[in-house]
Z-matrix of the N, CA and C atoms (Angstrom, degrees):
N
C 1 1.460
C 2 1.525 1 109.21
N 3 1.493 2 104.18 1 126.97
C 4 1.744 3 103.28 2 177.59
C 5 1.468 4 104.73 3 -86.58
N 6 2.240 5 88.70 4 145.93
C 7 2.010 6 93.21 5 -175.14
C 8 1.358 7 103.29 6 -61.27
N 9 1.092 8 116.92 7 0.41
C 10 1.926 9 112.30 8 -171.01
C 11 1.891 10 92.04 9 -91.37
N 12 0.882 11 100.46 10 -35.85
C 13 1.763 12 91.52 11 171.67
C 14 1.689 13 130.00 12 -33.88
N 15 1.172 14 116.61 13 106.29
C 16 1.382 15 110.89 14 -175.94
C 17 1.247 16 122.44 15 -54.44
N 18 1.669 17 122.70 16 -21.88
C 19 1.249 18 120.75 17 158.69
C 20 1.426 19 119.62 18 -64.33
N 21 0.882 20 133.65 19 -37.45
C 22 1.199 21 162.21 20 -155.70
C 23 1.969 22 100.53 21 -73.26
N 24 1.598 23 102.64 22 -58.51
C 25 1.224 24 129.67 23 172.54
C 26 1.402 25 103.33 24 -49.43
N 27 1.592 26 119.00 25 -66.08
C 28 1.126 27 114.90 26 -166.14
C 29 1.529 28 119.75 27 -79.73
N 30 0.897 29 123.09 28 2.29
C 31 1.769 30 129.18 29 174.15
C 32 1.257 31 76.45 30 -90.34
N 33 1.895 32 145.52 31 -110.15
C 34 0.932 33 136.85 32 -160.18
C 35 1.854 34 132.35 33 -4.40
N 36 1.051 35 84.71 34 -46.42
C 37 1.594 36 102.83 35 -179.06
C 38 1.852 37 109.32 36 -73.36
N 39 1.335 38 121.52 37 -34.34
C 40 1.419 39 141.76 38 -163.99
C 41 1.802 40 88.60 39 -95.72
N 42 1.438 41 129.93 40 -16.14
C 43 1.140 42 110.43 41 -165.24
C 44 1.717 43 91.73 42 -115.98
N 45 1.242 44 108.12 43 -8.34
C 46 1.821 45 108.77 44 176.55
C 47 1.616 46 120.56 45 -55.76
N 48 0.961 47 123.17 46 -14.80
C 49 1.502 48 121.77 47 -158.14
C 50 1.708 49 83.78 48 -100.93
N 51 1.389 50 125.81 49 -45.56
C 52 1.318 51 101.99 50 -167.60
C 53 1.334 52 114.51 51 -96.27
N 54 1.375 53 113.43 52 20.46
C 55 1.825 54 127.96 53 169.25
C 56 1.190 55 106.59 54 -77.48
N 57 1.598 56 101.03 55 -46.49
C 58 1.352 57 104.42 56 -158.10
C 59 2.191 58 97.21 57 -79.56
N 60 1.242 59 111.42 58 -47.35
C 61 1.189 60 118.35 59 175.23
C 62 1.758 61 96.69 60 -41.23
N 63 1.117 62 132.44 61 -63.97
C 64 1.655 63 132.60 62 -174.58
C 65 1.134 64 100.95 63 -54.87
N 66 1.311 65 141.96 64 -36.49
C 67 1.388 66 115.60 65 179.84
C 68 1.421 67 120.47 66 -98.77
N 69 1.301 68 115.29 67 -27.27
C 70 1.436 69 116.41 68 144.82
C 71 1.329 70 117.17 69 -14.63
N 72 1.184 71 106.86 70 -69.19
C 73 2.126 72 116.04 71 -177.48
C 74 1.428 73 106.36 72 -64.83
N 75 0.826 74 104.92 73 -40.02
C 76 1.738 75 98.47 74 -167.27
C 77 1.704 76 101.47 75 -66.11
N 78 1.612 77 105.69 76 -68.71
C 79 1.512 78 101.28 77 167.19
C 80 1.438 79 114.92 78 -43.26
N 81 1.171 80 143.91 79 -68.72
C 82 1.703 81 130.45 80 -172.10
C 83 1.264 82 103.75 81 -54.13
N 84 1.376 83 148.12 82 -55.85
C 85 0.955 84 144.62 83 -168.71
C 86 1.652 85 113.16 84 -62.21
N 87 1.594 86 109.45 85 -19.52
C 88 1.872 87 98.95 86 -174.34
C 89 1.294 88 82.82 87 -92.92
N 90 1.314 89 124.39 88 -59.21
C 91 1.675 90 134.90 89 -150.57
C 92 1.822 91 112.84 90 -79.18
N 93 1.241 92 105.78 91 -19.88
C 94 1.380 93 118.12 92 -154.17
C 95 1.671 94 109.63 93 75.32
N 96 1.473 95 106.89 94 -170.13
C 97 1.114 96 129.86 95 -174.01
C 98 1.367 97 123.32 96 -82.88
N 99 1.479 98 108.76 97 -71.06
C 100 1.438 99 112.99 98 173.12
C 101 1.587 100 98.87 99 -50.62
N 102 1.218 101 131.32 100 -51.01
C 103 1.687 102 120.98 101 -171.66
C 104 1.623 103 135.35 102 -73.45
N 105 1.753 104 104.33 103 4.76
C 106 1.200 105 108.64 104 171.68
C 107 1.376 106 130.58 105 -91.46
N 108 1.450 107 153.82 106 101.04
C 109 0.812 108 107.44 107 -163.40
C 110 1.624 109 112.21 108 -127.47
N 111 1.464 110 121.16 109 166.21
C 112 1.179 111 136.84 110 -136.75
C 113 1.716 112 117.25 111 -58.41
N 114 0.974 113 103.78 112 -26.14
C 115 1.530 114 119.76 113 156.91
C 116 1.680 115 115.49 114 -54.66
N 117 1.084 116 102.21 115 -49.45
C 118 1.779 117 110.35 116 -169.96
C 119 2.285 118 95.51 117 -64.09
N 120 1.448 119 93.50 118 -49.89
C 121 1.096 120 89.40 119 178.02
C 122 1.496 121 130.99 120 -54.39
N 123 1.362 122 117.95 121 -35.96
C 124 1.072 123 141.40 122 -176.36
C 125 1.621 124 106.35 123 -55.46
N 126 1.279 125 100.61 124 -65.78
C 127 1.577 126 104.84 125 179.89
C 128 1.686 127 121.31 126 -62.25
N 129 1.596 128 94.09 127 -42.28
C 130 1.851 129 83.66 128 173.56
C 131 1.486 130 100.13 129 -52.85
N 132 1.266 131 139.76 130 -43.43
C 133 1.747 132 132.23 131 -148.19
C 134 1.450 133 85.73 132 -89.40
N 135 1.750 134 128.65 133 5.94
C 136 1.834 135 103.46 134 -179.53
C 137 1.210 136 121.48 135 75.29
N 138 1.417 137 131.91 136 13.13
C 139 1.194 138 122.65 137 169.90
C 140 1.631 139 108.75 138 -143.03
N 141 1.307 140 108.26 139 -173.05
C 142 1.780 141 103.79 140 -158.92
C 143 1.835 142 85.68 141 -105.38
N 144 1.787 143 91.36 142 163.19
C 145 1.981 144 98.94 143 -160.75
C 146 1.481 145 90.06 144 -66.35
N 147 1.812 146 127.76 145 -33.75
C 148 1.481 147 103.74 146 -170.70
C 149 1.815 148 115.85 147 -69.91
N 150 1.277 149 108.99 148 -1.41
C 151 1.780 150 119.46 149 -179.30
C 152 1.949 151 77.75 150 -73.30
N 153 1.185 152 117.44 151 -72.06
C 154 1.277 153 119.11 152 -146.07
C 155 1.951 154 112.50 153 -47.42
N 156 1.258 155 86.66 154 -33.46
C 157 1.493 156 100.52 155 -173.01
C 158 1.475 157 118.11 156 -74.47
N 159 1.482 158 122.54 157 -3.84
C 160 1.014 159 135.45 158 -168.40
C 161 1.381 160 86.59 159 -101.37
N 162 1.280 161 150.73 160 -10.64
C 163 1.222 162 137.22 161 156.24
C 164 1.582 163 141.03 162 -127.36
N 165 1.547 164 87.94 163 21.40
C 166 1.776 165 120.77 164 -178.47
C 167 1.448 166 105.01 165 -157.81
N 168 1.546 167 109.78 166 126.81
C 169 1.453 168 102.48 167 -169.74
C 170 1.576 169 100.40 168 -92.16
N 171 1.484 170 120.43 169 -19.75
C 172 1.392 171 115.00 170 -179.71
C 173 1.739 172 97.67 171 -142.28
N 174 1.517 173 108.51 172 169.32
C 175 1.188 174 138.96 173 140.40
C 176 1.854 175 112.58 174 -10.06
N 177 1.429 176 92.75 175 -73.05
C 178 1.511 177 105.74 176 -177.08
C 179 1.773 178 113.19 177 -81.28
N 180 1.323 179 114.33 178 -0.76
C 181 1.419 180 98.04 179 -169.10
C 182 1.696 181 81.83 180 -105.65
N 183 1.390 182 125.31 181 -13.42
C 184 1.008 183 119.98 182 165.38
C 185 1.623 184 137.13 183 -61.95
N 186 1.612 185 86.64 184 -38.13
C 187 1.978 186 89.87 185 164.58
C 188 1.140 187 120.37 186 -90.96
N 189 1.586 188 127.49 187 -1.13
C 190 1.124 189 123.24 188 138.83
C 191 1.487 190 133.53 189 -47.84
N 192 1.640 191 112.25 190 -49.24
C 193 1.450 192 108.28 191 175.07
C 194 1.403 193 118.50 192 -57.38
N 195 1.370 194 114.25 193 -39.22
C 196 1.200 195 127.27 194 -166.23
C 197 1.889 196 108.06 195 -75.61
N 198 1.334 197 123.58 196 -6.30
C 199 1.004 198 120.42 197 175.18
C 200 1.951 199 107.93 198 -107.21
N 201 1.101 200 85.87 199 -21.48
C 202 1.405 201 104.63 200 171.23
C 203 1.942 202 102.01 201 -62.02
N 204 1.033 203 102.45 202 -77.20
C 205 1.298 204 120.69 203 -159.57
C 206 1.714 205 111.85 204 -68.61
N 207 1.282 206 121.68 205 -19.93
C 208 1.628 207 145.09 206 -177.84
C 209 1.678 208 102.24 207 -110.30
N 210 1.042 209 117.31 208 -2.36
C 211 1.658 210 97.90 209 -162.90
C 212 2.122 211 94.43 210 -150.00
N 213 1.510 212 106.39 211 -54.30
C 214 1.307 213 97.81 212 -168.47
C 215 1.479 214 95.81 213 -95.39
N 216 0.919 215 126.65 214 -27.80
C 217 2.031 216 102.08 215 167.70
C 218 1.249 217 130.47 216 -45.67
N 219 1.418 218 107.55 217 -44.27
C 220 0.946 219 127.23 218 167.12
C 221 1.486 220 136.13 219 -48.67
N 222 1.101 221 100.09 220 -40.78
C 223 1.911 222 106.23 221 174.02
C 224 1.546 223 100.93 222 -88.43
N 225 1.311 224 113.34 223 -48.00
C 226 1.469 225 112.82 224 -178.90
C 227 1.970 226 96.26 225 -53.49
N 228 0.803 227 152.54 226 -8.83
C 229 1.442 228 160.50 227 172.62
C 230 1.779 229 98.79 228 -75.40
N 231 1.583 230 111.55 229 -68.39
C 232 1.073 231 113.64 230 -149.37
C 233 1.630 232 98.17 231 -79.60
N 234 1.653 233 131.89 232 -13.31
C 235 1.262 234 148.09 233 -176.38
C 236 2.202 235 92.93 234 -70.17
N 237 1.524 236 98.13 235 -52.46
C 238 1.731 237 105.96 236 168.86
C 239 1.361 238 91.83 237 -39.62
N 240 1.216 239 110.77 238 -82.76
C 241 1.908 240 102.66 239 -145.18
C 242 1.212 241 101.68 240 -60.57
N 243 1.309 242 140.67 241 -42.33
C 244 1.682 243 147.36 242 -159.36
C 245 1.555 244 88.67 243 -52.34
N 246 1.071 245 114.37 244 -39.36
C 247 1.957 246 127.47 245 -161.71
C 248 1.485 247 98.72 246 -60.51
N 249 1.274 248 95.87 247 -50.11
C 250 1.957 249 108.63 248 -177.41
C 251 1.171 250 120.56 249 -64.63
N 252 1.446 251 119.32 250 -39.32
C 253 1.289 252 129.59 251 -153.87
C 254 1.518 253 116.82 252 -71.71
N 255 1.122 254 131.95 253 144.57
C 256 1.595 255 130.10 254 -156.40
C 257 1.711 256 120.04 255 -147.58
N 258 1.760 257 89.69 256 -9.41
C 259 1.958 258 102.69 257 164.20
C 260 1.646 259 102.58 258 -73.32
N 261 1.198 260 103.35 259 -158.87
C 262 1.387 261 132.23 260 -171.10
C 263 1.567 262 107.73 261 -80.23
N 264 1.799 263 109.58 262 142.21
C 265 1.148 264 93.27 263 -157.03
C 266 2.375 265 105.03 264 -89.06
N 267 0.824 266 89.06 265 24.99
C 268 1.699 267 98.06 266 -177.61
C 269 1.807 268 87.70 267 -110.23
N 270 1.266 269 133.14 268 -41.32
C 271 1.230 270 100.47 269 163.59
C 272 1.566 271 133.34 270 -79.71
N 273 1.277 272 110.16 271 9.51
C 274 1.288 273 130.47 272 174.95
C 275 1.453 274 109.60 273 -75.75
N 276 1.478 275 110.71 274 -57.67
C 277 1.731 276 119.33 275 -175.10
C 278 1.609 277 92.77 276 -78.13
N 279 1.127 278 125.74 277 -3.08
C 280 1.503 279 100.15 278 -164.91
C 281 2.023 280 96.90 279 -100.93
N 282 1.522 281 92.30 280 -31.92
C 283 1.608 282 79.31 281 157.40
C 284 1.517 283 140.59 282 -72.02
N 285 1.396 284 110.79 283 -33.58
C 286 1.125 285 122.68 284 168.12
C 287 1.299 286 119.29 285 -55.04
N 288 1.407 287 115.14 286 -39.24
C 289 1.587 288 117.75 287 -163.58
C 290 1.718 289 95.09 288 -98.38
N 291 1.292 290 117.63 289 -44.39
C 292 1.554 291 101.37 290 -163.47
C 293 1.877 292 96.66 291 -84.74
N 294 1.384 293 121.16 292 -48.48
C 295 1.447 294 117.50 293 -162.25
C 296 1.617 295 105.64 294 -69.16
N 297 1.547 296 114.81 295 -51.63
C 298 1.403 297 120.90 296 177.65
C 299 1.378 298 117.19 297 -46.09
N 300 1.797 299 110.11 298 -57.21
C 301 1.561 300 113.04 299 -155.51
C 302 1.787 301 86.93 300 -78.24
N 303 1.385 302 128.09 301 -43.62
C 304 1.456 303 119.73 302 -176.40
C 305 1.281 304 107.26 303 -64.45
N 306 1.236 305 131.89 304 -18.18
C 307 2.425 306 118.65 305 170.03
C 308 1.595 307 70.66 306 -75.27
N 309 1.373 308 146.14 307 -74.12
C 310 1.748 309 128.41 308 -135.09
C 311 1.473 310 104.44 309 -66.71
N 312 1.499 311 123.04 310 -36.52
C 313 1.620 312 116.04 311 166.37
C 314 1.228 313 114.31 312 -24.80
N 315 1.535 314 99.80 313 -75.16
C 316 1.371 315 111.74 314 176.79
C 317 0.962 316 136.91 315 -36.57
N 318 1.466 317 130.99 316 -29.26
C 319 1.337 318 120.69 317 -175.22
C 320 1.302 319 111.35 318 -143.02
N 321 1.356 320 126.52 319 -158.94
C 322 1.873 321 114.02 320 -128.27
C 323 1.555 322 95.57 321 -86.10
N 324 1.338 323 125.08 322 -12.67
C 325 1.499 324 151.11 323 -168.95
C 326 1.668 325 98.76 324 -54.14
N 327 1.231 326 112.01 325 -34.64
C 328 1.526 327 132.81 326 -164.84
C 329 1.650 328 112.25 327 -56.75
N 330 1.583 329 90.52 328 -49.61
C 331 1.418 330 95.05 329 178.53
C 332 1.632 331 123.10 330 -96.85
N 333 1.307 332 120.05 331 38.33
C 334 1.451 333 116.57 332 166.24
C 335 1.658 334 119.39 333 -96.90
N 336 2.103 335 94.67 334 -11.25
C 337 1.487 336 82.97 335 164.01
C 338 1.594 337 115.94 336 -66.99
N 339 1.144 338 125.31 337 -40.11
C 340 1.543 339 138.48 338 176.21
C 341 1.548 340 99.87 339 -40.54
N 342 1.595 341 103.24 340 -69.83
C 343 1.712 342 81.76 341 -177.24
C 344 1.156 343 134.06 342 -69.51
N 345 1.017 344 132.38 343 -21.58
C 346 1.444 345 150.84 344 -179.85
C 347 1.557 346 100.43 345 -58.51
N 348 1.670 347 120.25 346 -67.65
C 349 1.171 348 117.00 347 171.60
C 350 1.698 349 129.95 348 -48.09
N 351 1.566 350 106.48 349 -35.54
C 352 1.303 351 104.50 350 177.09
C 353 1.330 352 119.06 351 -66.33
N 354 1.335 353 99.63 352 -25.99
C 355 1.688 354 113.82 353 -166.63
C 356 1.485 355 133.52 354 -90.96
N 357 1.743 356 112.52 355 0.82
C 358 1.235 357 98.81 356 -128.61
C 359 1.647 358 78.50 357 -113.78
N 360 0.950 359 140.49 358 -8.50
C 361 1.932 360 150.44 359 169.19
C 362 1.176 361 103.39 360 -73.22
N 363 1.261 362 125.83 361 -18.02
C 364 1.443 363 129.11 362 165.83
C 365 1.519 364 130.82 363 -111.25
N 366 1.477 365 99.26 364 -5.35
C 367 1.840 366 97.94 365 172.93
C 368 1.582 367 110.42 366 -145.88
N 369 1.495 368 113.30 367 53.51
C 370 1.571 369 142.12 368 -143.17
C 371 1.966 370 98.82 369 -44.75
N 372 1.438 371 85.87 370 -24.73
C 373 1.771 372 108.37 371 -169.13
C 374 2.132 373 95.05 372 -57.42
N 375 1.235 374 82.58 373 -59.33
C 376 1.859 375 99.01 374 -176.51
C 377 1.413 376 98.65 375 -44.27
N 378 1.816 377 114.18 376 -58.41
C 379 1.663 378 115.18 377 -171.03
C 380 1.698 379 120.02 378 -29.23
N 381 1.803 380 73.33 379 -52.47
C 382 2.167 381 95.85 380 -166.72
C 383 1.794 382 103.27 381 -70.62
N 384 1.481 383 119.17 382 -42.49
C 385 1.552 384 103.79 383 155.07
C 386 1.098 385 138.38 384 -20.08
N 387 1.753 386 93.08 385 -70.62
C 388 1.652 387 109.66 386 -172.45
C 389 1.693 388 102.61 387 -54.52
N 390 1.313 389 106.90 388 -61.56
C 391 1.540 390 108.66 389 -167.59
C 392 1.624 391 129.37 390 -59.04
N 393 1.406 392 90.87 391 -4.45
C 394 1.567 393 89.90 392 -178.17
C 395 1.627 394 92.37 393 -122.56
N 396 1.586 395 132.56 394 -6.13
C 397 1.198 396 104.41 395 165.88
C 398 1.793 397 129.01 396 -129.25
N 399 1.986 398 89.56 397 22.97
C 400 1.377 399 115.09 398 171.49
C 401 1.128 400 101.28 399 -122.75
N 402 1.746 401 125.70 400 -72.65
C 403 1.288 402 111.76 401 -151.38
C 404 1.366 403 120.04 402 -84.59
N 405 1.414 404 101.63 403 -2.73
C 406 1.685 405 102.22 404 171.76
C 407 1.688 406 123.84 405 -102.78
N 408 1.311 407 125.07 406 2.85
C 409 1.379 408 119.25 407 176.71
C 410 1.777 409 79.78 408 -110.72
N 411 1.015 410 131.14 409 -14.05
C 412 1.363 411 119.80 410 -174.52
C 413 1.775 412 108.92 411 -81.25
N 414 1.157 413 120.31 412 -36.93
C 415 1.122 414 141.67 413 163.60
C 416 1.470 415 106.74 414 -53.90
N 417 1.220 416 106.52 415 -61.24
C 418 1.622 417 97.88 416 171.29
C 419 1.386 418 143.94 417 -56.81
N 420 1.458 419 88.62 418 -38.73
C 421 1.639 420 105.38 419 173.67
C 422 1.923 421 109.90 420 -72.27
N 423 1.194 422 124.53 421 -28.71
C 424 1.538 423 115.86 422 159.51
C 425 1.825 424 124.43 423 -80.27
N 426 1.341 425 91.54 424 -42.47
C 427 1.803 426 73.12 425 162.49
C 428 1.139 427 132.86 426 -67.02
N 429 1.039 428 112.21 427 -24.89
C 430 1.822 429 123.91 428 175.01
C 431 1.483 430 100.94 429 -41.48
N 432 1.342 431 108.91 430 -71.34
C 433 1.674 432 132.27 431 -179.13
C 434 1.113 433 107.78 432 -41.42
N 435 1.757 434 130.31 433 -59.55
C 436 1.266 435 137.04 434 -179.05
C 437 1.433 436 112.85 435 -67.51
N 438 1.718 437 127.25 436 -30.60
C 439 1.467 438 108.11 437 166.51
C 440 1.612 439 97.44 438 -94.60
N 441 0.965 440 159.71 439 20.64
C 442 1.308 441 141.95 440 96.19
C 443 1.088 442 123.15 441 7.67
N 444 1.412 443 111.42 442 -73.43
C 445 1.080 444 118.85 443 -164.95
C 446 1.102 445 131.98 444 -72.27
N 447 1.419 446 115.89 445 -35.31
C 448 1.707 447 153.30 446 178.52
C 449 1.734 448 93.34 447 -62.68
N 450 0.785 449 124.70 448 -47.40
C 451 1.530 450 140.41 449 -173.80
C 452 1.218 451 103.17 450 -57.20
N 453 1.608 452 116.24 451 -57.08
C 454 1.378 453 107.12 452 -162.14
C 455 1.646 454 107.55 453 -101.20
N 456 1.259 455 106.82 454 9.12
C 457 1.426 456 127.16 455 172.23
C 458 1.927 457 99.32 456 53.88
N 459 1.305 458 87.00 457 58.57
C 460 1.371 459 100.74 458 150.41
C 461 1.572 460 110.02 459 -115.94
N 462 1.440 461 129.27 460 -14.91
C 463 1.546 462 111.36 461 179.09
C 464 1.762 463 91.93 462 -134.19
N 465 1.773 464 83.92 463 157.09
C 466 2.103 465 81.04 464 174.84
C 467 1.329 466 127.03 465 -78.16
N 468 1.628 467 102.31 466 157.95
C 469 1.545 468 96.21 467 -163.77
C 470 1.745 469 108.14 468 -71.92
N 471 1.445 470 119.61 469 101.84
C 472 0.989 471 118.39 470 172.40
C 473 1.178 472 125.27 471 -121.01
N 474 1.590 473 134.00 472 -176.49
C 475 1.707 474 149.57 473 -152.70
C 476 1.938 475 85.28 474 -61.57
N 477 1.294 476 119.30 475 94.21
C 478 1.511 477 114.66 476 175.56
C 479 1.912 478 113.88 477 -48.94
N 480 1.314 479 94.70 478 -39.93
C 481 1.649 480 89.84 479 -178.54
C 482 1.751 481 106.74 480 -85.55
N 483 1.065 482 117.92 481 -27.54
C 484 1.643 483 118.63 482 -165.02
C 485 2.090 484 101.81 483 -79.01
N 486 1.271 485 100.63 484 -30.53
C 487 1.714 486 103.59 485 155.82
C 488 1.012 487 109.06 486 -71.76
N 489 1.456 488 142.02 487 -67.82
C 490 1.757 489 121.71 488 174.79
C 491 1.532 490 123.34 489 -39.38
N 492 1.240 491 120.88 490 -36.79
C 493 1.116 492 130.86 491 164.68
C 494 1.512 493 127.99 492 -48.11
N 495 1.344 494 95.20 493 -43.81
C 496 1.996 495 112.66 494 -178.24
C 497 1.453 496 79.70 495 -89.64
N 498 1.227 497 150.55 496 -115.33
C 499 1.342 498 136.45 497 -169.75
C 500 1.325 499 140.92 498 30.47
N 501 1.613 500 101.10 499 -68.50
C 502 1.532 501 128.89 500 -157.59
C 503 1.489 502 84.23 501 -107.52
N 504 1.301 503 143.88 502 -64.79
C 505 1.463 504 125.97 503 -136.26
C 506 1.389 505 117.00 504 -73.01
N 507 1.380 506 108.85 505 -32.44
C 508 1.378 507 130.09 506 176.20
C 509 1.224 508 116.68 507 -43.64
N 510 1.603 509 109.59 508 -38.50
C 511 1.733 510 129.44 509 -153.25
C 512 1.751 511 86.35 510 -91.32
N 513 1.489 512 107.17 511 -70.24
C 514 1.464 513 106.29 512 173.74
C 515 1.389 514 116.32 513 -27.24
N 516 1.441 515 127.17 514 -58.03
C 517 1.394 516 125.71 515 162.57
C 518 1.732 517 125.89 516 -29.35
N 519 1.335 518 109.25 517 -60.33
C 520 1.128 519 98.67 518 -153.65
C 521 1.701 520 102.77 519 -78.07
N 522 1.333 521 118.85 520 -14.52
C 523 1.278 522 142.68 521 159.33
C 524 2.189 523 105.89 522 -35.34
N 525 1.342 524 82.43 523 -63.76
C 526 1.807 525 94.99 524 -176.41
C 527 1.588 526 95.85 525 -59.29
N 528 0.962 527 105.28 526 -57.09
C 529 1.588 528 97.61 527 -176.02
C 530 1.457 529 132.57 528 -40.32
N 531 1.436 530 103.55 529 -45.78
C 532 1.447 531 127.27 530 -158.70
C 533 1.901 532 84.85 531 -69.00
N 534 1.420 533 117.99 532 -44.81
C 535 1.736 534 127.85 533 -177.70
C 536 1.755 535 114.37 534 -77.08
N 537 1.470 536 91.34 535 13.50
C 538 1.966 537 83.40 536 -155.69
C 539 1.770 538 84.30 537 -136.12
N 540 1.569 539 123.67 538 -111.19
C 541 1.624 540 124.59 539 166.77
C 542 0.736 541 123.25 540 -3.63
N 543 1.721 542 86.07 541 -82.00
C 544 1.549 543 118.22 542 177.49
C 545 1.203 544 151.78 543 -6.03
N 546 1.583 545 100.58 544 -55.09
C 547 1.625 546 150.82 545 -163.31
C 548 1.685 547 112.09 546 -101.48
N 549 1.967 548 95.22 547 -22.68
C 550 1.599 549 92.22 548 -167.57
C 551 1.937 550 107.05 549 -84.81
N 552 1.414 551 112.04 550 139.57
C 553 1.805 552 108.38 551 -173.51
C 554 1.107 553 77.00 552 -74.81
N 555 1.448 554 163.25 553 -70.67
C 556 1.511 555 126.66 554 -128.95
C 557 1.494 556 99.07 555 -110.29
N 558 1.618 557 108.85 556 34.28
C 559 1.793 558 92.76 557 154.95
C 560 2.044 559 99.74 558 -75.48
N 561 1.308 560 118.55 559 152.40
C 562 1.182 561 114.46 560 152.55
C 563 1.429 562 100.07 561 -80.98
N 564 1.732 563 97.74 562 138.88
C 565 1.542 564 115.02 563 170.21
C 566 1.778 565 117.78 564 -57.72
N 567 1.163 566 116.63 565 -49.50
C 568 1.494 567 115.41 566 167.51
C 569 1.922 568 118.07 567 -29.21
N 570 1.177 569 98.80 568 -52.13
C 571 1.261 570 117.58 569 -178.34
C 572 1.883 571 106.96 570 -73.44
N 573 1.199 572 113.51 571 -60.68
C 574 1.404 573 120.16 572 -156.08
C 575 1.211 574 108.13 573 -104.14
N 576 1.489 575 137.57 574 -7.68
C 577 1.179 576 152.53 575 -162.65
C 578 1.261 577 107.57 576 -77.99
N 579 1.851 578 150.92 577 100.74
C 580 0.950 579 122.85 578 137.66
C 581 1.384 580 134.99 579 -118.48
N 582 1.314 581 132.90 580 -177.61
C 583 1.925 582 123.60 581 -174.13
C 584 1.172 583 83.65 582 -106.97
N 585 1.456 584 107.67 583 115.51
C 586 1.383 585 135.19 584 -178.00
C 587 1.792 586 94.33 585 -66.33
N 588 1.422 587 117.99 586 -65.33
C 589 1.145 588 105.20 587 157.54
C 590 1.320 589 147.10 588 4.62
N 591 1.510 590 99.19 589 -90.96
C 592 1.496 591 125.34 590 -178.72
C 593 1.915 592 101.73 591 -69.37
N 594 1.255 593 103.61 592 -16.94
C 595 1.663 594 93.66 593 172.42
C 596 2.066 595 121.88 594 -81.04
N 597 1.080 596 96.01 595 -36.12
C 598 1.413 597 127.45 596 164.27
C 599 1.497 598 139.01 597 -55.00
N 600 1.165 599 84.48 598 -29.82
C 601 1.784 600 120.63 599 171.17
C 602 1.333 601 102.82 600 -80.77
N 603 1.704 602 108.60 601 -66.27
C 604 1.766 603 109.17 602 -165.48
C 605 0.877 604 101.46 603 -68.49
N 606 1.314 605 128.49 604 -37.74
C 607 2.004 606 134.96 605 -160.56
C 608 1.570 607 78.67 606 -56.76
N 609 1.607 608 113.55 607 -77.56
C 610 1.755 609 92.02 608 -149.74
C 611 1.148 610 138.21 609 -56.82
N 612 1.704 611 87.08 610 -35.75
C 613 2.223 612 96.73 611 165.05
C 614 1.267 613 113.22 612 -61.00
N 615 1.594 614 140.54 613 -38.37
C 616 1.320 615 112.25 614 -170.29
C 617 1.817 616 110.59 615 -89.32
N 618 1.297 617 115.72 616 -6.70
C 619 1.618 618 115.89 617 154.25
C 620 1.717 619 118.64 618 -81.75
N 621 1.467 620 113.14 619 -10.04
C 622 1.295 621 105.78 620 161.49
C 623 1.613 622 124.37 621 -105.20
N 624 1.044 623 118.41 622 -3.56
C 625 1.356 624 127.09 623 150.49
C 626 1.676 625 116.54 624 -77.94
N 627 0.948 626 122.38 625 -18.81
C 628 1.795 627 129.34 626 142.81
C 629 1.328 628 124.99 627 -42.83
N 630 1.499 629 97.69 628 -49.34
C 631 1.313 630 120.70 629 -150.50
C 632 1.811 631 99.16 630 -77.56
N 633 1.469 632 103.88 631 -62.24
C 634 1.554 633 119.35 632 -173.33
C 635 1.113 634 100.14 633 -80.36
N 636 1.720 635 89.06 634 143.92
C 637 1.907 636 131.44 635 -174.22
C 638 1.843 637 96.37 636 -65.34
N 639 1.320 638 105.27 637 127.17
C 640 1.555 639 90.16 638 152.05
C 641 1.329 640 111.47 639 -128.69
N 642 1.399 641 120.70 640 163.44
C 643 1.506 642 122.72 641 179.98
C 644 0.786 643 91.73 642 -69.41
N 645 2.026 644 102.01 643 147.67
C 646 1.679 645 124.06 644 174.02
C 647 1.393 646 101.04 645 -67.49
N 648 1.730 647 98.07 646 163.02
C 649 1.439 648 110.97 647 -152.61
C 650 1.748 649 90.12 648 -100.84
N 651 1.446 650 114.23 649 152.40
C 652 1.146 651 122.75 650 -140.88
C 653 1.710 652 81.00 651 -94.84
């Protein structure tokens, strides 16, 4: 297919917003925020800053999309299946938390807790974003599950937000790490090395073995 192809044109054009969103992250996330600036972005995504502006009016409405599009699609996704779901509600969080948060390890999505945190005493606007369109439908979508559970007296009646809290923060952690230690060549691995994985896994089973009722012991 020739780039002069109008088909050709128009996929290109339909695939620009999330080029530019990918390099967006990568730059904030190496450079931070305040230090990227919109030009640099422009060129990693291949196109010139007035292309960029035709679909971000600023800097900041830009790390908005990108938290939007890396962070709140995503739960609004996993809020879908939670809707469907009709097993037990500990295998509910255990997909959400181990299968979901381990695909977001993985990929570049990982590090917007990093920027977000570095950033957010300085662009208070970004804070009130994040929190009303990450940490609060995200919040929702695990307590739901956890008084779920309490309900059907499969888990004990406990602090509904202070379990989301033990849950979620841990995961957020190992997230920072993976962008921070993690990331550094002269951490020694012995020291700084962990399987994001295998951390993610135990975290949720030994807060869901907290979580669930067992019959008293005979």
């Amino acid at each position: 297919m020739s780039a002069f192809d109008p088909l050709h044109r128009r996929r290109r054009k339909e695939e620009r917003p999330q080029e530019l969103l990918a390099a967006a992250l990568e730059l904030f996330v190496e450079k931070g925020f305040a230090a990227t600036r919109i030009e640099e972005v422009a060129v990693r995504a291949g196109v010139s800053k007035g292309t960029l502006y035709l679909y971000f009016a600023s800097k900041e409405e830009l790390l908005k999309a990108v938290i939007s599009h890396y962070l709140s699609a995503r739960i609004a996704e996993g809020a879908a299946q939670a809707a469907l779901h009709a097993g037990s509600a500990s295998a509910l969080l255990r997909g959400i938390l181990v299968e979901w948060w381990g695909q977001l390890y993985d990929s570049p999505a990982s590090g917007v807790f990093k920027l977000v945190i570095a950033e957010v005493r300085n662009f208070p606007e970004i804070g009130a974003f994040y929190a009303r369109h990450v940490v609060e439908p995200a919040h929702q979508l695990i307590s739901g599950v956890v008084l779920k559970g309490i309900a059907c007296g499969e888990f004990r009646a406990v602090d509904v937000d202070h379990a989301v809290h033990s849950l979620v923060l841990p995961l957020v952690m190992i997230c920072l790490h993976r962008h921070s230690l993690g990331a550094c060549p002269g951490a020694s691995p012995d020291n700084w090395h962990l399987d994001g994985h295998a951390f993610i896994a135990q975290h949720v089973g030994l807060v869901l073995d907290g979580l669930c009722l067992r019959p008293p012991a005979a």
